[in-house]
N, C-alpha and C positions, 0 to 999 in steps of 0.2 A: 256450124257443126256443134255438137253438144258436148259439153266435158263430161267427163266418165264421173262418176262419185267419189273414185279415188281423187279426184282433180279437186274436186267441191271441200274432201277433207285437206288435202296439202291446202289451202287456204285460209281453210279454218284454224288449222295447227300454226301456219305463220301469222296467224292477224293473236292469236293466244301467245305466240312468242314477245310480239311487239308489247301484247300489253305485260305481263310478265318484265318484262324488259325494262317499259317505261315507269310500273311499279318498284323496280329494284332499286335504279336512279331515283325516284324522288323520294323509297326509304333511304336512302342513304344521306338525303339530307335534312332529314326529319331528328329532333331530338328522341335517342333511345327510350328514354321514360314514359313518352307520352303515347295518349290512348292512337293518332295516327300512325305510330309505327308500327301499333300493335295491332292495327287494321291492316296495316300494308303486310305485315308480315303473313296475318291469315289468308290475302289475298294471293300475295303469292304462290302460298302451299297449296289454292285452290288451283291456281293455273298451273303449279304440276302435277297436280293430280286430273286435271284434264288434259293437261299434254298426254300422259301415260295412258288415257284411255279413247285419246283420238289415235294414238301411234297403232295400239291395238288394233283398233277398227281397218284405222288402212290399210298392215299388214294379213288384217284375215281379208279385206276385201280382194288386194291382190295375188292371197293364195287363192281365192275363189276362182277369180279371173285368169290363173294359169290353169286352173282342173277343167274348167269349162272351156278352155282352146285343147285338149285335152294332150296339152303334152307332160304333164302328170304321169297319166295312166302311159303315157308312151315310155317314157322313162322307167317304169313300173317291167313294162314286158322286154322291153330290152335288157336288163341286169339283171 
């Protein structure tokens, strides 16, 4: 069986978490001054700014994926 897309992002979002994650821990034991924490620090900010626009993605894919079983528009004609 094939995973849906939204499956392929929840995946991606957790493998950006771990590194996120494993960046955090090893700024923390990096001296503040030096140029690698100033890497790690960039790095981070990159992986929340891709978290924020993988979250994006999944939730429009799964507002997709209810208008297209169309209980959307059903909800739409019943209220």
């Amino acid at each position: 069986m094939r995973k849906s897309s939204s499956g392929h992002t929840a995946q991606v979002i957790e493998r950006v978490l771990e590194l996120s994650a494993d960046a955090q821990i090893t700024r923390r034991r990096t001296p503040k001054d030096s140029p690698a924490f100033h890497s790690l620090k960039g790095a981070i900010a990159a992986y929340g700014k891709t978290l924020a626009l993988l979250v994006a993605l999944q939730q429009r894919e799964e507002f997709y994926a209810v208008l297209a079983q169309g209980e959307f528009l059903s909800a739409l004609w019943l209220s």
